[in-house]
C-alpha positions in Angstrom: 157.2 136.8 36.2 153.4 137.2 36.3 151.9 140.3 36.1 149.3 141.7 39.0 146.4 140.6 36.7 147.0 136.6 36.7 148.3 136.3 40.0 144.9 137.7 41.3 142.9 135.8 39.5 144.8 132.9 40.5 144.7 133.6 43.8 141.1 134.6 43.8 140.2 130.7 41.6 142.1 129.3 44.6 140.2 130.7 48.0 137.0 130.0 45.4 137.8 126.4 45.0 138.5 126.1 49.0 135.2 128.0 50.3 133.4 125.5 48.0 135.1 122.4 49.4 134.4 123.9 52.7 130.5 124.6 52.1 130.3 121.2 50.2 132.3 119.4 52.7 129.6 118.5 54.8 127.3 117.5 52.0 129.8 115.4 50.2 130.9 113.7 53.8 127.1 113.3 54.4 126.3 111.5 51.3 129.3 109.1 51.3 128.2 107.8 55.2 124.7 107.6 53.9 125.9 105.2 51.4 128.8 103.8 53.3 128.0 103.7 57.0 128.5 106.9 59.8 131.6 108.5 60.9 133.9 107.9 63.7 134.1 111.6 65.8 136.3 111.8 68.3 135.1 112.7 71.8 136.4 116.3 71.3 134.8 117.1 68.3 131.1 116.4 70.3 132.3 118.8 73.3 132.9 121.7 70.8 129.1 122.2 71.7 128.2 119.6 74.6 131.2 121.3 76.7 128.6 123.3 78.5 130.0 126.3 77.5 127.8 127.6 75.2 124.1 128.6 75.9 122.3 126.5 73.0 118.3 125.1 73.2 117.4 122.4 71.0 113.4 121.4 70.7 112.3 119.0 74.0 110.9 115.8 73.4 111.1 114.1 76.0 108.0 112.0 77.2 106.9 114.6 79.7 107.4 118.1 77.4 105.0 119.9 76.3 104.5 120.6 72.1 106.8 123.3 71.2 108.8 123.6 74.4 112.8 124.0 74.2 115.7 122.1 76.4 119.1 123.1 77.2 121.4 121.0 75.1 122.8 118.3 77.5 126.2 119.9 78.8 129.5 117.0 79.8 131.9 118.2 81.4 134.8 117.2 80.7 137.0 116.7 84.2 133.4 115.1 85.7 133.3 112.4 82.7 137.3 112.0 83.4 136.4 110.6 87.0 133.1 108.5 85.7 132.8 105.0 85.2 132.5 105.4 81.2 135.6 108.0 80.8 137.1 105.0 78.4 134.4 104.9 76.2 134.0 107.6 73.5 130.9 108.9 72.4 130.0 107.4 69.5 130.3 104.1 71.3 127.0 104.5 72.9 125.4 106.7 70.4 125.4 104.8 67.3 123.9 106.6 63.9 125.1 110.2 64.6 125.9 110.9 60.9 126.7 114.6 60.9 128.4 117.4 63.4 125.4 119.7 62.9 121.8 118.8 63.9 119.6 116.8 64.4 123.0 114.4 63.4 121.4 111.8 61.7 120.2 110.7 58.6 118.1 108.3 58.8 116.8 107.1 62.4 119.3 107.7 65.0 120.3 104.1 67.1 118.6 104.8 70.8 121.3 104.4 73.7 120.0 101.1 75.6 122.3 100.9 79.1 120.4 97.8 79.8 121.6 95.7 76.6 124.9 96.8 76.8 125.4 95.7 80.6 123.9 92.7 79.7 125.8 91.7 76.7 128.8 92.8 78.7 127.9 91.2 82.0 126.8 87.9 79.7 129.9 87.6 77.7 132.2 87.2 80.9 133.2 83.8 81.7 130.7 82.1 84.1 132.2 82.2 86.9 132.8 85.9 86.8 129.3 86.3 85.9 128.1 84.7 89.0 129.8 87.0 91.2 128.6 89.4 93.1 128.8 92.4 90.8 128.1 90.3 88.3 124.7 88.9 89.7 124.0 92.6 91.1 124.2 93.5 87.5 122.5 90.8 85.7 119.3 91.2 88.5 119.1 95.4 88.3 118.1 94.9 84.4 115.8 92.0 84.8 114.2 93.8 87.6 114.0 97.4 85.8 112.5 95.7 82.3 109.7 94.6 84.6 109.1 97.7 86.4 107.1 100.9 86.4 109.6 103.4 84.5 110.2 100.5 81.6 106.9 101.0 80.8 105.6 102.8 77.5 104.8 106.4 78.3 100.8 106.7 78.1 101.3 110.3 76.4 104.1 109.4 74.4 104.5 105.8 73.8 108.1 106.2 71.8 109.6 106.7 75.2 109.2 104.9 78.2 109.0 106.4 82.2 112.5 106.8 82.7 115.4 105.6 81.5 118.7 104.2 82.9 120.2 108.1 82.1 117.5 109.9 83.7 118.3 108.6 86.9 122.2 107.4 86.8 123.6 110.6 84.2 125.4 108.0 82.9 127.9 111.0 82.0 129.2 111.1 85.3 128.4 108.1 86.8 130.4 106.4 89.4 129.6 103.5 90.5 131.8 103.5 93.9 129.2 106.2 95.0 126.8 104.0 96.7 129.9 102.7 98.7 129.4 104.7 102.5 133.5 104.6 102.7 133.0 107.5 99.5 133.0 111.1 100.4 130.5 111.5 97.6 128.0 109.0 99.4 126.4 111.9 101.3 125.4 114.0 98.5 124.7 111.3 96.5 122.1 110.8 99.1 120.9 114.0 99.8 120.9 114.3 96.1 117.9 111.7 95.5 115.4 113.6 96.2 115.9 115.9 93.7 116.5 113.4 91.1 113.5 111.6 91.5 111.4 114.9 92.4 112.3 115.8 88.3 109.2 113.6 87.4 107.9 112.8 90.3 106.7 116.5 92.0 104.2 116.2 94.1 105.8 113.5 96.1 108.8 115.3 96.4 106.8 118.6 97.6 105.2 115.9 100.6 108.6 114.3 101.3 110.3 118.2 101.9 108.6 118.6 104.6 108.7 115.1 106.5 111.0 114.0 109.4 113.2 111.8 106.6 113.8 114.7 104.4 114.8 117.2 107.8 117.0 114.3 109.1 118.8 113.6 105.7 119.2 117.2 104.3 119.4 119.4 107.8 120.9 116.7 109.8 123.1 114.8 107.6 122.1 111.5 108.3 122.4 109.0 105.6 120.4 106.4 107.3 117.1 108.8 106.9 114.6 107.4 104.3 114.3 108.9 100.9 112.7 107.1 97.4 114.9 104.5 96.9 115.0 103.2 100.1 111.1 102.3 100.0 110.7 102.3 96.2 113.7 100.9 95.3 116.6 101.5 92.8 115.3 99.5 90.1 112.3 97.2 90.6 110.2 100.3 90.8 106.0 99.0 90.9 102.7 100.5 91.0 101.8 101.6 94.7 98.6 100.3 94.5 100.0 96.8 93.8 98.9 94.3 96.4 103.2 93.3 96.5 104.1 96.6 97.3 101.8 97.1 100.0 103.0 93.8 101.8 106.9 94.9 100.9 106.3 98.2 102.5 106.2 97.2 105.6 108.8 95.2 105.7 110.6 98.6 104.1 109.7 100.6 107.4 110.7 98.2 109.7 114.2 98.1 107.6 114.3 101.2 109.8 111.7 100.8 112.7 111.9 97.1 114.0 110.1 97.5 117.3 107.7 99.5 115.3 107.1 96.6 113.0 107.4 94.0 115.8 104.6 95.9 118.3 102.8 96.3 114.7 102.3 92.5 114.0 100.9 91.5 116.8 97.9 93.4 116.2 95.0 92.7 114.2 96.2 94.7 111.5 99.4 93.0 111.2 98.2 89.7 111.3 96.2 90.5 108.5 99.1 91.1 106.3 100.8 87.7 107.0 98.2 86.3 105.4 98.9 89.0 101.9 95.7 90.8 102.9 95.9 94.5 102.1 92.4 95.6 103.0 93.7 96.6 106.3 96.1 99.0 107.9 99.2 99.6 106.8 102.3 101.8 108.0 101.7 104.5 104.9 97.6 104.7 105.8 98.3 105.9 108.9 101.5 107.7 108.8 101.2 109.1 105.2 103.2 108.0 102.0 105.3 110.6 101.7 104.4 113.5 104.3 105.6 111.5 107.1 105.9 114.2 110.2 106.1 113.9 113.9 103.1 113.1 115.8 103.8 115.8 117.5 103.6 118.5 114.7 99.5 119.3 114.4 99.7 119.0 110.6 101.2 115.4 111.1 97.9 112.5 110.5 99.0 110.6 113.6 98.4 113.8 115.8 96.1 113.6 118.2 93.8 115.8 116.8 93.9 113.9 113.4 93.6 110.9 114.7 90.5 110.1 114.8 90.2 111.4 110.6 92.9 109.0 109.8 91.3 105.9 111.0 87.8 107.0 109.1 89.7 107.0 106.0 89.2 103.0 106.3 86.6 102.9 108.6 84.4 105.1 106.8 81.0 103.9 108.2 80.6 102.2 104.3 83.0 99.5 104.0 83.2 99.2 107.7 81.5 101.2 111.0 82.6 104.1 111.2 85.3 104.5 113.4 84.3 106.1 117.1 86.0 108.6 119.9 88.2 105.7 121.4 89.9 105.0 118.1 92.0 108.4 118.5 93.9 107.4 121.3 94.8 103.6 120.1 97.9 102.9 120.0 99.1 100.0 117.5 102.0 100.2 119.0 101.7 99.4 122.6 103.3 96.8 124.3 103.5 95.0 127.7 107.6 96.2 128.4 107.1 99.9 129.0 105.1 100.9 132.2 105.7 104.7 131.6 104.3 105.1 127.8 101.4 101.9 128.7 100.8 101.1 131.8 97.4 99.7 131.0 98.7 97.4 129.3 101.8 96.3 131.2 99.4 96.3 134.2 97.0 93.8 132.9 99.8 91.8 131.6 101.3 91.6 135.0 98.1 90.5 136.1 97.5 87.8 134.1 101.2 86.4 134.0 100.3 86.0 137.9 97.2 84.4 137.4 98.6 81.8 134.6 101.6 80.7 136.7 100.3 80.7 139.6 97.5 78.1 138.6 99.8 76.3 136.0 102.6 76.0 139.0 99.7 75.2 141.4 98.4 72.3 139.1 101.8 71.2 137.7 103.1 70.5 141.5 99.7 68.7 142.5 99.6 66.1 139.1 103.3 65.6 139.7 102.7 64.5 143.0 99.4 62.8 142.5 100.6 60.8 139.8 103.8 59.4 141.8 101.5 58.3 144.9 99.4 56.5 142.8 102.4 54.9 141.0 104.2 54.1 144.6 101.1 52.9 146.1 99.3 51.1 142.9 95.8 52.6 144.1 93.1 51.0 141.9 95.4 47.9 140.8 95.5 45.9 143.9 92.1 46.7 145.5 89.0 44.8 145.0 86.5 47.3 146.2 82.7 46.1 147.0 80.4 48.0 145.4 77.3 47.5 148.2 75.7 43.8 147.4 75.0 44.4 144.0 76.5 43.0 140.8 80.0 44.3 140.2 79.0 44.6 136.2 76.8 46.8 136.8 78.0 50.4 136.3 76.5 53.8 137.5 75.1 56.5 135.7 76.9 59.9 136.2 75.6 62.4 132.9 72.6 62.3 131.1 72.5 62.7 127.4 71.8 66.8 127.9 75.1 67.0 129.6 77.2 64.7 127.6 76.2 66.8 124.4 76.7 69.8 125.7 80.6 68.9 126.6 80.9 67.8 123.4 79.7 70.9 121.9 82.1 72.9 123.9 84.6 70.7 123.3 84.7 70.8 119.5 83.3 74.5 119.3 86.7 75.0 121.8 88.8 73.8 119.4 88.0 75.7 116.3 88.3 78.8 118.7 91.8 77.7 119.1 92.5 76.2 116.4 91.6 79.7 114.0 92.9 82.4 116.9 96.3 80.5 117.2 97.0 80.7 113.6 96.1 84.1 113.8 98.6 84.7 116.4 101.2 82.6 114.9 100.6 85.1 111.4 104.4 85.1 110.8 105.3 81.3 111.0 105.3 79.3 108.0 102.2 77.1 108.7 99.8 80.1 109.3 99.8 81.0 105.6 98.9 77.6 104.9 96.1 76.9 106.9 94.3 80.4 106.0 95.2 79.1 102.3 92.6 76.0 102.9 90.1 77.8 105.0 90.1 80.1 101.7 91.3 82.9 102.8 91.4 85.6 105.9 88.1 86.6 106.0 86.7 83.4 106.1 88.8 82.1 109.0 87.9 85.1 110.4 84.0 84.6 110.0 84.6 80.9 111.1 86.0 82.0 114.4 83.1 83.9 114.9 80.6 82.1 114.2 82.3 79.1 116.4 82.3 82.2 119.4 78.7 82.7 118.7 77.5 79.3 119.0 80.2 79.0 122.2 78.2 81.9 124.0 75.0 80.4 123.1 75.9 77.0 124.3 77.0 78.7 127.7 74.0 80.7 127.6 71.9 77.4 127.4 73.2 75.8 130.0 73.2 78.6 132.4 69.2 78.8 131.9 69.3 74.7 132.4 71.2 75.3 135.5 69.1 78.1 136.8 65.7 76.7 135.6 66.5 73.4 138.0 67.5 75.3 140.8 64.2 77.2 140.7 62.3 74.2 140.5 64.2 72.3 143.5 63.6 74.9 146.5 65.4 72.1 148.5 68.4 72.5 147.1 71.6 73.6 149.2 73.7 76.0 147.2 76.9 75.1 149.3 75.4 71.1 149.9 77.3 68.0 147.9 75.3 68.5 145.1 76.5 71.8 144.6 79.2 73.1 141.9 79.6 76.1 144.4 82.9 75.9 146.6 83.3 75.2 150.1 84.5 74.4 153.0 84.9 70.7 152.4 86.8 71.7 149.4 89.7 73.5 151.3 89.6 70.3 153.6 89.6 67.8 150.8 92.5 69.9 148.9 95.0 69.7 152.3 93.9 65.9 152.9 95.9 65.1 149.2 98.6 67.2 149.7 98.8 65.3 153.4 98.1 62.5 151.2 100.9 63.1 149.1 103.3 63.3 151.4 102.5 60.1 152.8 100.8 61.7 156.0 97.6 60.7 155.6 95.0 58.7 153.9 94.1 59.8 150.3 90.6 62.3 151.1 87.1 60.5 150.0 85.5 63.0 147.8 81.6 63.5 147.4 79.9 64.1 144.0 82.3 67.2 143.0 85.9 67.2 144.3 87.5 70.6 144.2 89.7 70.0 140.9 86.4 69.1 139.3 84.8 72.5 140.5 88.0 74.5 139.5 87.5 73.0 136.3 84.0 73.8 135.9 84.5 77.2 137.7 87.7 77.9 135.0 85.9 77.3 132.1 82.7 79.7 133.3 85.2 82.8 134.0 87.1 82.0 130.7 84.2 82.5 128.4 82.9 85.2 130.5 86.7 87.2 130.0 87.2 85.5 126.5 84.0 87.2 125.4 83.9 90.2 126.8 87.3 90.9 125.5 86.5 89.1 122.3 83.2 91.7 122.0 85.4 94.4 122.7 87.6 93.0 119.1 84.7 92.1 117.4 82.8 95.6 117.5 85.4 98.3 118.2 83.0 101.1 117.2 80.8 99.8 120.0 83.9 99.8 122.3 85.3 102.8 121.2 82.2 104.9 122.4 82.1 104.2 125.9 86.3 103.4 126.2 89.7 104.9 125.6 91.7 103.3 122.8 94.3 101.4 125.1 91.1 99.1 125.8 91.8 97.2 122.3 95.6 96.4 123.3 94.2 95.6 126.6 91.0 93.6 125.5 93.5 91.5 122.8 96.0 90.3 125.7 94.5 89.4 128.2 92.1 87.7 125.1 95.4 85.9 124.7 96.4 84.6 127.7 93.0 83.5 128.5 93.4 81.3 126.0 96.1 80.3 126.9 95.4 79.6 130.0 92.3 77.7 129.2 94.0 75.5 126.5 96.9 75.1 129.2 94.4 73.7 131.6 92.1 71.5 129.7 94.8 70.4 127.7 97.1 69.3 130.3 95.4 69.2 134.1 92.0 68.1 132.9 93.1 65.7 130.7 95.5 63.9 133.3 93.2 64.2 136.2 90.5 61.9 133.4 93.0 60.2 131.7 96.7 59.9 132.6 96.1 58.8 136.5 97.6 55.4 137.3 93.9 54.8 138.4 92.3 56.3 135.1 94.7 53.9 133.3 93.2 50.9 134.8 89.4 51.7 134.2 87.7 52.9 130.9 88.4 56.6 131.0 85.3 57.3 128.7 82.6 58.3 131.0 82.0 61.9 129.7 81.0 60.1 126.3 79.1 57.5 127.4 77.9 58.8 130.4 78.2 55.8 133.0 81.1 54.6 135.3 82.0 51.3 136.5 81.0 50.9 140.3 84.6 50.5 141.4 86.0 53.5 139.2 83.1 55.5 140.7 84.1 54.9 144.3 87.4 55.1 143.7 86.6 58.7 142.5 83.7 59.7 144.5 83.8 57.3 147.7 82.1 59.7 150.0 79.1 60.3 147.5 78.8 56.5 146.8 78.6 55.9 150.6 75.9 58.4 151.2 73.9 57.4 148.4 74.2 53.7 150.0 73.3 55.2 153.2 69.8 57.1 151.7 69.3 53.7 149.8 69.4 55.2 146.3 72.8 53.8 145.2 70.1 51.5 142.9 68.8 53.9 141.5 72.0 54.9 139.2 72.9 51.7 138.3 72.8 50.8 134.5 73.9 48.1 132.2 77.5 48.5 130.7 77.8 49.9 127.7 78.6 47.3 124.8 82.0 47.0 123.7 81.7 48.8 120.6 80.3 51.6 122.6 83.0 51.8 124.7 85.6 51.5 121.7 84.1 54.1 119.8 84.0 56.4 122.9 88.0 55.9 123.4 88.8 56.1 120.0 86.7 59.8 120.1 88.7 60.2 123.2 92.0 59.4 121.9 91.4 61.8 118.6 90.2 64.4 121.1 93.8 64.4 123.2 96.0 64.3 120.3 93.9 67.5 118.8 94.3 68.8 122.2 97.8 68.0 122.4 98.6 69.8 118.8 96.6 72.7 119.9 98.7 73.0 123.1 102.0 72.9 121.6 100.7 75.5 118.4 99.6 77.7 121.8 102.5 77.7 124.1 104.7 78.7 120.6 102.1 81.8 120.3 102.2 83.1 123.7 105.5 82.7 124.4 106.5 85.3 121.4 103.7 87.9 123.0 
């Protein structure tokens, strides 16, 4: 039996040799993964200090910390990482090169956590067609889209780290991934939650969005369908703001939520600029705020009325553009012709000019119908042999002079680059549009080519009323409401029922004198179109001008009816004027050409003008208008201008009736 002596000292050789092992034990463990790999810790050996329970700080360095600053160690619950999406995996599955229980845990350099190679080695090691389905393409998509954006960018203070990472916004701790399903009684709070989230890096936007109408309507009101950062950022393709495909994508982001917003929004000048990708112009955010977004009834709000005004000087700053006047403050970029309580400016003008377009396209419609099926029954100008006075039938008579015949030329081709640029502004969100501001190269130059086509327009028009006036003041015998006059007149009422009697087969077809009354309606059309065209056009053209002397419902005013004037006009020229010169049973028979080369054959020109060839007979002067025929070179050249003409006209009609019928 041992004594006391040995038995203590054994004892005490014993609990020295186990507080050794247990001092050394980390050591020895340490240096045998450093030469053999790292160990293999269960899940609940981490949690002994990751459990939460237990205040401990470890040193911050994150991207955004500043030197010297202190974190709480990241706390997982246990019963929250139970019900994630990752509760199978263990810890040391995604943290790779922890080496040791006691910090910092590695030897070495720790292997970074990368959420992004992982889904996609995952995601690309399925079979194809599991990788092509839905989840699978959702997955595959969210990484390529997140490598490219803003928060997978190197940190500019810290360039070890970049933005954000898939943890920072996911907590890939407790992430579940049926949270985003609206069926989940989570979904709400992960919505309202969002906020937050993002506000970690992102604090002055999230101090603007607290106080907007989408933060009171998620958080105070509960509803899910309010706006908050993802739904205009996005979850993963997160870009620079000041990106020229984020500024386009935004709107299409608001109107997610406000389609007759977006819908009243394109048709104005604004949002036919950004069909064509041009940003330089007014977007939802400029005038509503990026992230401040209140009611325009709250006086802090940028749409308020007293704001206003402030708001639109932001672009038009009297620098870049003229500085933006008194009327701009009560513009509405949102009016429309449906609502006669919030507009009725506009719905009243719009009224009025659907009344004046229908009734002169119904007016016309019924009259070419009917003229063109009593020509057809009767064969006018086929069968006749009309005398034309004595003279020699191969003669032909003069009916414009050169001045005249250019200046309808001008109008003409001046008329359709008007057309031609405003209807592919107002078709901005067809497919073609795009294309045809592509080969003008670019907005701003189709926009400087309409105006200098409406400048030369008005000048034209502005010659030829000082022609007009100029021979009136040098012929003091002339009869303003005579034959020779464009003015109407009593014979023109008269001549008007004798075709409708005509047409109806109860009287002979009216002998018309140098103007008939289509002619002057024609003549008379075209004068008050580029009288309302370019007023209103003015109005477009120099807002600032406008804005001084006019309320801000005169730009939604000035741009309809700027419209369906042209419209109207295209409607017109493009249908009535050109059957009444062209597509007539009669007109068929005999050369149609006479506005280009500026004579008549005798027996087209009494079949036209019967009354005025008989009283120049009468006076003896019928002579004095005859001419040779034009060669028949001249005559094919003129059709073939002709023909070119109709089918532009023809093109432009159809691209026209598309446009207004989406106003």
């Amino acid at each position: 039996m041992m004594n006391k002596t040995v038995r203590f000292f054994l004892l005490l050789l014993v609990n020295f040799c186990i507080l050794n092992l247990l001092y050394f034990y980390p050591v020895l463990t340490g240096c045998a993964w450093a030469a053999g790999g790292v160990g293999a810790f269960a899940n609940h050996e981490c949690l002994e200090c990751h459990d939460g329970r237990k205040e401990i700080e470890v040193p911050d360095v994150s991207p955004y910390a500043q030197e010297g600053n202190n974190r709480a160690l990241v706390a997982i619950v246990p019963a929250k990482y139970a019900k994630g999406i990752h509760a199978r995996l263990k810890c040391m599955d995604c943290h790779g090169g922890i080496a040791n229980l006691h910090p910092p845990h590695q030897i070495g350099s720790v292997v970074k956590v990368d959420c992004a190679a992982c889904h996609e080695s995952i995601a690309k090691s399925r079979p194809v067609a599991e990788r092509e389905t839905a989840l699978g393409v959702h997955v595959l998509r969210n990484i390529e889209t997140y490598r490219l954006s803003f928060h997978a960018r190197p940190n500019k203070d810290n360039p070890e780290f970049v933005n954000a990472t898939c943890h920072e916004c996911h907590d890939s701790h407790f992430f579940n991934v049926s949270i985003e399903d609206r069926n989940n009684p989570a979904y709400v709070d992960w919505r309202q939650s969002i906020p937050k989230l993002c506000g970690k890096c992102h604090e002055d936007e999230i101090a603007d969005y607290e106080d907007s109408v989408h933060s009171v309507e998620l958080k105070e009101k509960g509803n899910v369908k309010a706006a908050t950062c993802i739904d205009c950022h996005t979850s993963h393709e997160i870009t620079g703001a000041l990106r020229r495909s984020f500024k386009l994508e935004s709107l299409d982001r608001c109107g997610a939520c406000h389609n007759s917003q977006l819908a009243t929004y394109r048709t104005t000048f604004h949002g036919q600029m950004t069909r064509f990708n041009y940003v330089h112009t007014a977007r939802c955010s400029d005038c509503h705020s990026r992230h401040k977004i209140l009611s325009v009834k709250d006086e802090r709000s940028s749409i308020h009325a007293n704001n206003r005004l402030k708001t639109c000087q932001k672009c038009h700053d009297g620098e870049s553009t003229h500085l933006a006047t008194v009327g701009f403050s009560s513009y509405n970029p949102h009016a429309h012709s449906k609502d006669l309580a919030r507009f009725p400016q506009v719905w009243i003008f719009s009224r009025l000019m659907d009344i004046l377009i229908w009734s002169v396209i119904g007016f016309f419609s019924v009259h070419s119908c009917m003229w063109y099926y009593r020509e057809w029954r009767e064969g006018r100008g086929y069968k006749r042999d009309l005398p034309c006075s004595g003279n020699d039938p191969s003669k032909h008579v003069r009916r414009f002079s050169f001045g005249w015949r250019l200046t309808h030329m001008l109008i003409t081709l001046l008329l359709m680059v008007l057309l031609f640029t405003g209807v592919t502004f107002m078709n901005s969100d067809s497919n073609w549009a795009p294309e045809i501001v592509r080969i003008f190269g670019g907005v701003e130059k189709m926009r400087l080519t309409h105006r200098i086509a409406a400048a030369l327009f008005v000048a034209v028009f502005a010659y030829h009323i000082v022609f007009i006036l100029h021979r009136l003041v040098r012929n003091r015998t002339f009869q303003w409401f005579g034959p020779e006059s464009l003015l109407p007149n009593r014979a023109d009422i008269s001549d008007c029922v004798g075709m409708f009697r005509w047409f109806f087969g109860k009287g002979e077809k009216p002998k018309f004198d140098r103007w008939t009354y289509f002619e002057k309606f024609g003549y008379w059309a075209v004068f008050w179109g580029i009288i309302v065209t370019g007023l209103t056009g003015a109005v477009l053209a120099f807002p600032h001008v406008a804005g001084e002397y006019f309320a801000g419902w005169i730009f939604n005013v000035a741009l309809l009816i700027h419209a369906k004037e042209a419209f109207l006009a295209t409607v017109f020229l493009f249908v009535f004027h050109i059957f009444h010169n062209h597509f007539r049973p009669e007109k068929q028979k005999h050369e149609n050409a006479v506005m280009f080369t500026g004579v008549q054959s005798c027996i087209g020109f009494q079949l036209d003008h019967m009354k005025y060839y008989e009283r120049l007979v009468s006076m003896g002067e019928l002579g004095n208008y005859f001419v040779d025929a034009p060669s028949a070179a001249k005559i094919i050249g003129a059709k073939f201008l002709n023909l070119i003409l109709i089918w532009a006209g023809l093109i432009l009609l159809t691209m026209m009736c598309i446009a207004y019928f989406e106003l």
